[in-house]
C-alpha positions in Angstrom: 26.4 -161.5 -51.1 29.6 -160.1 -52.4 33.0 -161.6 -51.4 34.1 -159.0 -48.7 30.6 -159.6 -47.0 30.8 -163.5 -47.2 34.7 -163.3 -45.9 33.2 -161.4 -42.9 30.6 -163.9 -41.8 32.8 -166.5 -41.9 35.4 -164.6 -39.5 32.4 -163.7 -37.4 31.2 -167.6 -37.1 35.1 -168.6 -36.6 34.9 -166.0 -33.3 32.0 -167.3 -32.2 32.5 -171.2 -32.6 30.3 -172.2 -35.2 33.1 -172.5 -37.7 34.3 -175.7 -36.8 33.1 -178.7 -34.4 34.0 -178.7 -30.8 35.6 -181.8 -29.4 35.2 -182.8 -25.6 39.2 -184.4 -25.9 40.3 -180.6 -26.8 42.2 -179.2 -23.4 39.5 -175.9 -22.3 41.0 -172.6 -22.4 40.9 -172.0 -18.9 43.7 -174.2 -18.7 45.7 -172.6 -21.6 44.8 -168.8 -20.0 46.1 -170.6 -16.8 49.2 -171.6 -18.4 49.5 -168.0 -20.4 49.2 -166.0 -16.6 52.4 -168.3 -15.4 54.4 -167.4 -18.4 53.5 -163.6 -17.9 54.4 -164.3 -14.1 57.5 -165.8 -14.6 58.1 -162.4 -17.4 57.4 -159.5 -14.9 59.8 -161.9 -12.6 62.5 -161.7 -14.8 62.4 -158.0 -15.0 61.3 -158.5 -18.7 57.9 -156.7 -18.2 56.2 -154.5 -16.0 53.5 -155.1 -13.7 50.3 -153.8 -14.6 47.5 -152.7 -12.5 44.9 -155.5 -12.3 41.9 -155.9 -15.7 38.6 -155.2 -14.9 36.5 -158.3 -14.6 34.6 -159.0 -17.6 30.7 -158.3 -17.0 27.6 -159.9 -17.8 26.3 -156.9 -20.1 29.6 -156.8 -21.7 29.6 -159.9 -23.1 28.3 -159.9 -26.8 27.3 -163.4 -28.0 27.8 -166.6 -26.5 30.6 -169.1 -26.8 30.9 -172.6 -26.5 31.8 -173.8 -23.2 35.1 -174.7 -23.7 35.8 -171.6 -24.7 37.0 -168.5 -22.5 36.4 -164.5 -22.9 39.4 -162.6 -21.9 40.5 -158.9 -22.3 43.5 -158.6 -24.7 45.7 -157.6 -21.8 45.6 -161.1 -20.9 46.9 -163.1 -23.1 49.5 -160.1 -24.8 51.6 -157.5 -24.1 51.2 -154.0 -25.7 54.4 -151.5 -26.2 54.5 -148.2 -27.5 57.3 -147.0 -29.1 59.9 -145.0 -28.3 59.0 -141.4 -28.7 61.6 -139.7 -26.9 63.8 -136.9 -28.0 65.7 -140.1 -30.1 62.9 -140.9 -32.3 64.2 -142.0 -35.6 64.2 -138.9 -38.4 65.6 -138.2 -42.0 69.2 -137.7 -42.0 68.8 -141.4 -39.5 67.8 -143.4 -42.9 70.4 -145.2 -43.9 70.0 -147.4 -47.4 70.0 -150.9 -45.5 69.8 -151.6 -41.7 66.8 -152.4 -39.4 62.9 -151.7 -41.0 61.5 -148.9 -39.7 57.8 -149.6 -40.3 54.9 -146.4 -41.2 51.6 -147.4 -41.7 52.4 -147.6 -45.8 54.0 -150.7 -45.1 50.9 -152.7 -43.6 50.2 -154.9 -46.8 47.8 -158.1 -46.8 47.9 -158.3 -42.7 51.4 -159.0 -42.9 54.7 -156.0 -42.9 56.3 -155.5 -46.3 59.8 -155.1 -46.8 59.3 -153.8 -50.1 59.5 -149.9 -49.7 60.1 -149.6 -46.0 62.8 -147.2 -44.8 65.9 -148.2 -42.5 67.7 -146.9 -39.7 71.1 -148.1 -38.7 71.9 -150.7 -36.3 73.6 -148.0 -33.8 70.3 -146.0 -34.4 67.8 -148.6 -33.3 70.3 -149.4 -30.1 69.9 -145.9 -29.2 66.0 -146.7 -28.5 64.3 -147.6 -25.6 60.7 -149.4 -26.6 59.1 -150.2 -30.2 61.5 -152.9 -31.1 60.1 -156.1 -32.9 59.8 -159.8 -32.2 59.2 -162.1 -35.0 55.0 -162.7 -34.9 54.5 -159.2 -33.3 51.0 -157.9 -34.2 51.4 -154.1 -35.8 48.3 -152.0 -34.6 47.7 -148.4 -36.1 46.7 -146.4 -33.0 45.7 -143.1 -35.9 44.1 -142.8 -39.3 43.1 -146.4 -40.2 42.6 -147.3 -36.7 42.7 -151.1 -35.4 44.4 -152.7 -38.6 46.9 -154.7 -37.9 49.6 -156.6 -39.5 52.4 -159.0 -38.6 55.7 -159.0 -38.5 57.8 -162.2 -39.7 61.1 -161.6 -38.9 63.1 -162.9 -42.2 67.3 -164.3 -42.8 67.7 -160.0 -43.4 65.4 -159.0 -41.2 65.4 -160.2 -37.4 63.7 -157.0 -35.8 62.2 -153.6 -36.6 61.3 -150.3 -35.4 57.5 -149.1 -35.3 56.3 -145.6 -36.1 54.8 -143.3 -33.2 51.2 -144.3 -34.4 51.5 -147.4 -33.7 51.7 -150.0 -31.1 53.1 -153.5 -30.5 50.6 -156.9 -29.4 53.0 -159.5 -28.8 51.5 -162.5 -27.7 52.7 -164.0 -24.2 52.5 -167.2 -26.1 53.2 -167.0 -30.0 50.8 -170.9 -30.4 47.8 -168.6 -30.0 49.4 -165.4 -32.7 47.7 -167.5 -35.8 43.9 -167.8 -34.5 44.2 -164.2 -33.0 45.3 -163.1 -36.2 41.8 -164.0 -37.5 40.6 -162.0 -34.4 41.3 -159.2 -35.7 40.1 -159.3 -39.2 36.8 -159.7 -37.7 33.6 -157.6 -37.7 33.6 -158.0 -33.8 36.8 -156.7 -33.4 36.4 -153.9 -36.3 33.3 -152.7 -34.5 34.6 -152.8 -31.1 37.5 -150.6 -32.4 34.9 -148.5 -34.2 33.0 -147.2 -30.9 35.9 -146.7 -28.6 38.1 -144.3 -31.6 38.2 -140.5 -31.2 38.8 -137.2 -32.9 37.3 -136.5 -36.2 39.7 -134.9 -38.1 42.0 -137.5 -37.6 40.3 -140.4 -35.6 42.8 -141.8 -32.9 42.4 -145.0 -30.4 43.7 -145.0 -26.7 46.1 -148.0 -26.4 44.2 -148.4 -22.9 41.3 -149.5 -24.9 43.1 -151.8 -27.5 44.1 -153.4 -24.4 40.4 -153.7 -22.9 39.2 -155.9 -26.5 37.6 -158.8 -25.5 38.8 -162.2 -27.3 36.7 -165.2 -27.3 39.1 -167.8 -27.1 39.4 -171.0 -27.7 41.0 -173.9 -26.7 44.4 -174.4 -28.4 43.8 -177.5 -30.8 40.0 -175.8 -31.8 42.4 -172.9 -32.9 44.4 -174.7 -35.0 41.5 -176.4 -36.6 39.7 -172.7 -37.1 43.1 -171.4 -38.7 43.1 -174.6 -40.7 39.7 -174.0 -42.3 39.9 -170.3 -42.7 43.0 -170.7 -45.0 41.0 -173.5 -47.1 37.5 -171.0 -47.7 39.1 -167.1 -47.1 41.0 -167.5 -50.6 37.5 -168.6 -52.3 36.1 -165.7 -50.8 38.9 -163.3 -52.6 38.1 -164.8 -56.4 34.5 -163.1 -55.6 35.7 -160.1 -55.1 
């Protein structure tokens, strides 16, 4: 088994709980989805989001493997918000670069699952306040929506850099509650999710993914403190899965 192939079975057992041991004490993630639906509430109450026409309920056939009982599946449209950006007649072009201002992020700068700084190009500050959607929250999930479709980085907003700008292929997850960013970010470095991503792209000369169905993903999730234990041991084994590479 080479490294890539051992680093994906272990993502796949995290997803489906066989990574670490449940424990009856943890709080279920009903109650955390519960708590995740108030916050989104109290957002589209606020004015901060829009409303969104109600999920489909999850169905029997749909669900792929089973999870432990503490555990809930939701659609990704639960538990995070997805934004385009703006690609109005303002959209961001050449003679906008300036040589330092706010990140404007292509899919070149997608390094390691996190955004790099190191090349990106910048547009002024009175640029990016010209724009309507596509503007970045520190532990905002990057998704390319063409070309490599489904990889996904995040941003960590940085003493230089508070925000950013994403590119018209892409798309913004930000999660309703950030305590839950760390253990989805293994989420989608998995097979499941890779696969998932895999049936629902189209075109063939250059394969594209409807933001509709990013938004339709199901997510195993589960409880808050089992996440924290998942992230915990996937940092100790993922890097001894790289040397055998």
């Amino acid at each position: 088994m080479t490294g890539q192939q051992l680093k994906n079975s272990i993502l796949q057992m995290a997803v489906q709980g066989k990574l670490v041991p449940q424990d009856p004490n943890d709080e279920p993630a009903s109650v955390l989805l519960e708590r995740i639906r108030a916050e989104k509430e109290q957002l589209i109450k606020e004015g901060k989001i829009k409303k969104e026409k109600p999920l489909a309920e999850i169905a029997e056939d749909e669900i792929p493997f089973d999870i432990p009982e503490s555990w809930k599946w939701v659609r990704l449209s639960q538990i995070a918000i997805l934004e385009n950006g703006d690609r109005s007649g303002k959209y961001p072009v050449e003679k906008d670069y300036v040589d330092f201002g706010v990140p404007f992020f292509g899919a070149k700068d997608m390094c390691d699952a996190v955004m790099s700084f190191d090349n990106v190009r910048y547009i002024s500050m009175e640029k990016f306040a010209e724009l309507g959607n596509g503007k970045l929250q520190d532990k905002d999930f990057i998704c390319l929506l063409r070309g490599s479709v489904g990889k996904c980085a995040l941003f960590i907003a940085d003493e230089q850099h508070h925000t950013g700008f994403i590119c018209a292929q892409m798309v913004i997850i930000r999660c309703i509650n950030t305590a839950i960013c760390h253990y989805l970010a293994s989420f989608l470095a998995s097979p499941f999710y890779l696969r998932y991503i895999d049936s629902k792209v189209t075109g063939t000369a250059v394969r594209q993914l409807p933001a509709k169905e990013l938004g339709n993903v199901l997510i195993p999730l589960p409880p808050l403190a089992e996440q924290k234990r998942i992230v915990a041991k996937l940092e100790e084994i993922l890097p001894l899965c790289e040397r055998l590479k």
